[in-house]
N, C-alpha and C positions, 0 to 999 in steps of 0.2 A: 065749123070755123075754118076760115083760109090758114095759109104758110103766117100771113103778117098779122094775125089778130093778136093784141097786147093784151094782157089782162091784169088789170089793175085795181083787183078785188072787187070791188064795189062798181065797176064798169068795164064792159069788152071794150075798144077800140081797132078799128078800122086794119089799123098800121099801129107799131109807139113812135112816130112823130111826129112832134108840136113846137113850133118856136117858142123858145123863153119869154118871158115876162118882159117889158119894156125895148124890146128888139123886131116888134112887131106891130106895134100902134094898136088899135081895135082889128087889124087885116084888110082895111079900107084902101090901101094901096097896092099889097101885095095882092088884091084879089083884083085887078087891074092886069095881075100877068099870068095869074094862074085861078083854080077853079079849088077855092078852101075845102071844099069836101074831097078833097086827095090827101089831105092832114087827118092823122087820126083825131086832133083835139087843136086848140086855139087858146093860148094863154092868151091873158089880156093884159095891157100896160096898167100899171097900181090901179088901182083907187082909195082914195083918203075921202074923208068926210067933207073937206073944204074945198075949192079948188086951189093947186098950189103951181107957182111958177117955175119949181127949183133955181136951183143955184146960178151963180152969174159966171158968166162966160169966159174964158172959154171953158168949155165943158169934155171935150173928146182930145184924145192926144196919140199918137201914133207909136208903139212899142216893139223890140223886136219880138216877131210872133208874135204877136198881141197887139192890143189897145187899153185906153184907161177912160174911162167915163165917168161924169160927174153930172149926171144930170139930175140929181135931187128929186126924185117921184114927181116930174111936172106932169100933172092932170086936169082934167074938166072939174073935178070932184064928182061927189055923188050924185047929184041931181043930173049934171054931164052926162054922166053915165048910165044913168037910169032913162032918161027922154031922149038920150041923142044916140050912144053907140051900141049900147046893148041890143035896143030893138033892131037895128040894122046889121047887129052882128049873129042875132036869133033868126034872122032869117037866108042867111045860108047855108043854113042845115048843118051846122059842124058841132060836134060838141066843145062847147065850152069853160074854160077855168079861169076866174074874176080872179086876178090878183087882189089882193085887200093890202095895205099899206097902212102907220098911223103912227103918230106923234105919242100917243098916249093907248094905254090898253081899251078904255072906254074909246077910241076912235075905232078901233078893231072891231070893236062888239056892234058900234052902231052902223057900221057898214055892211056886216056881216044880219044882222036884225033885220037889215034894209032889201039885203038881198035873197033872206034865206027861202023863200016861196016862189021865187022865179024859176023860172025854166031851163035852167045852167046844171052842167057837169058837176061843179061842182065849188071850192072857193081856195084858191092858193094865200096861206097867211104867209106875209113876207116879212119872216123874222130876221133879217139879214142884211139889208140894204147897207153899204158902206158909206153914202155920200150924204144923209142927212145926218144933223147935230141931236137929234132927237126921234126916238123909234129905234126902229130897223133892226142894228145890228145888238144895238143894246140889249134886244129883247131876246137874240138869239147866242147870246154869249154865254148867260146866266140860264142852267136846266130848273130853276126855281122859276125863275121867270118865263120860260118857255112853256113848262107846266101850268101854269094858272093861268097864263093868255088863253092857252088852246082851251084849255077847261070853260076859262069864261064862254070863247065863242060857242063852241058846244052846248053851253045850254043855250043858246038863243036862235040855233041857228042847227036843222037837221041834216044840210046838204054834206056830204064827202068834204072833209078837209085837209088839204094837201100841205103840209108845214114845209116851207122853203129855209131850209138854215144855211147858217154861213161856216165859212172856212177858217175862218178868221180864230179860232179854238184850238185849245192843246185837245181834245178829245172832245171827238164827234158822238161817241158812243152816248154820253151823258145828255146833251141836248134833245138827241136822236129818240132814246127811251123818255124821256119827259115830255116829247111829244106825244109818244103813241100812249102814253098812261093818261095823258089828259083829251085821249078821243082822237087823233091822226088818223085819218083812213087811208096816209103815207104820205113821203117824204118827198121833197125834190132836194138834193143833192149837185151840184155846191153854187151857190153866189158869186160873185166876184172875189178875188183877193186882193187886200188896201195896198194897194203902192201908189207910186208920183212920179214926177219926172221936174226937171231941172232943166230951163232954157239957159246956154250958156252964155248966150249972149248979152242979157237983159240979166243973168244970176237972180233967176226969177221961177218957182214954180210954174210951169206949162199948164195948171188948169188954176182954173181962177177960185178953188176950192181948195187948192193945194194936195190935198190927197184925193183919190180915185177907186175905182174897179177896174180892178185887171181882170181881162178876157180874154179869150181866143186861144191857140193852138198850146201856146206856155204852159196855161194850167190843165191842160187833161191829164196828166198825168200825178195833179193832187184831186181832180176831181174823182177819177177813176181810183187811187186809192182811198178814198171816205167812203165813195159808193162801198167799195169792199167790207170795210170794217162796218159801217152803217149795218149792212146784209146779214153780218152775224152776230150782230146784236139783235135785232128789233124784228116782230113778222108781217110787220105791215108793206108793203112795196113799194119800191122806190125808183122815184124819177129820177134818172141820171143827166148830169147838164156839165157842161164846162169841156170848151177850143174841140168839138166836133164841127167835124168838117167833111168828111168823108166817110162813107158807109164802112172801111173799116173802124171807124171810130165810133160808130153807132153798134156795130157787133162787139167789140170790146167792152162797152158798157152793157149791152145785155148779158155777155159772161162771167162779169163782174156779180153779176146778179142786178144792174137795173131791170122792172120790167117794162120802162121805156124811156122816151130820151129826150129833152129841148134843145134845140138847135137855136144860139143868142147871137153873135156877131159876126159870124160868118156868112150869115145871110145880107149883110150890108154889103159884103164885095159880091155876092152871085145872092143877087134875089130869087131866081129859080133854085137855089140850092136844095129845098125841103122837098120840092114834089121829083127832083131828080134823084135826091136819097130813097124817097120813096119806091119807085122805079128800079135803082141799081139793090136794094135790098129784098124785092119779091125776086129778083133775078137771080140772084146768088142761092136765097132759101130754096128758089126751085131748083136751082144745079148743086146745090149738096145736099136736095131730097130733104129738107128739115124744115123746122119751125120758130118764130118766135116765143114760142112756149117752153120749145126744148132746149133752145141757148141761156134763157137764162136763171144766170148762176152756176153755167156748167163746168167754169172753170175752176170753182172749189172743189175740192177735194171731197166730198160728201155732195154735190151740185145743190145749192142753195143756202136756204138760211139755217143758221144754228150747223153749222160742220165743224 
């Protein structure tokens, strides 16, 4: 195994870089600038059983450090995404993680049913979403409910299941462990956090949804603390997400104990940004002689989970 191979139980990877869920479309544009097989992996944007348009505009708002999105899981649906993006996303060689998104638990399952014999990495359930009125984050608030989604998918569906939860919680450790009890093969680690913004002009919410997903630089440092506590709870591994930007910020979360990492809106102002992390990270592991294997979790005091 190289300096940058991630290991994420149930699969090596390349490098642990992958852009987040809906920051990335199927990679039909970003592979316009660069060569997807330099990502160790490819989230993909939701999928829901239906096609859905989200929410009405405006959707995006501009934050200090940050940003707020509301763009409601708008997708092809399943059939979209079964004849149109997956087979073009299967063929440049990257390994793959299908978001799954749903209204309802039975949407989850039947997405997941849909997909579970395809040739994919593996399936991201998005317990988390802040911006629809139904799903998302509701499912990932409640560790009851978090438990019997994953469970349900589980029976239907064999592939690696990666539980996306949200921030949005007094205690992450609860959701965290209700995933891995009902089949998580790990976490991603954090979602958006609900905020808004106020146009002062018009005394008018700025997105047309009123509230939003806060992203970008602000929150790594709630993200980077849940990866923590997440770490020493649960032994399943965890993808670290949220305001990376910079290969110190991708090392941070490997010593957090992620054992790798999505890169979500930072990529909208430097589209090269993931293949150039990629790059300044075998650079650095090769001049302090070390590993992606050896960082993380090295900053607990015990270096990993359970210290």
């Amino acid at each position: 195994m190289s300096r940058t191979t991630a290991d994420l139980g149930f699969a090596q990877l390349k490098n642990p870089l992958m852009p987040a869920s809906g920051c990335f479309g199927w990679g039909r544009e970003f592979s316009q600038l660069f060569d997807l097989k330099t990502l160790g992996a490819v989230v993909t944007k939701a999928v829901t059983p239906e096609p859905r348009a989200g929410n009405p505009g405006p959707r995006v708002a501009e934050t200090p450090a940050g940003m707020l999105n509301a763009i409601g899981l708008q997708n092809s649906g399943l059939t979209g995404a079964l004849t149109e993006e997956l087979p073009w996303l299967q063929k440049q060689e990257v390994p793959i993680l299908v978001n799954v998104a749903g209204r309802t638990e039975d949407d989850y399952v039947k997405v997941a049913e849909a997909l579970a014999h395809h040739d994919i990495l593996g399936l991201e359930l998005n317990l988390s979403c802040p911006n629809v009125k139904e799903g998302g984050i509701t499912f990932g608030t409640d560790a009851n409910n978090v438990y019997r989604l994953v469970s349900r998918v589980r029976e239907v569906c064999p592939l690696p299941l990666v539980v996306k939860l949200t921030p949005n919680i007094t205690d992450i450790t609860e959701p965290a462990l209700a995933a891995e009890a009902g089949g998580a093969s790990a976490l991603t680690l954090i979602n958006t956090l609900r905020g808004m913004a106020i146009d002062i002009r018009t005394r008018r919410p700025l997105l047309g949804n009123v509230t939003g997903g806060l992203s970008g630089p602000a929150i790594k440092p709630v993200a980077l603390c849940l990866v923590w506590q997440a770490v020493k709870a649960v032994s399943i591994p965890i993808i670290g997400c949220g305001g990376i930007a910079r290969v110190e910020d991708v090392l941070e979360f490997l010593l957090a104990g992620a054992s790798a990492v999505q890169v979500g809106s930072a990529a909208f102002t430097d589209p090269l940004l993931l293949p150039r992390l990629a790059a300044e990270l075998e650079k650095w592991l090769e001049q302090e002689n070390t590993s992606v294997r050896e960082l993380v979790g090295a900053a607990h005091p015990q270096g990993g989970n359970h210290d």
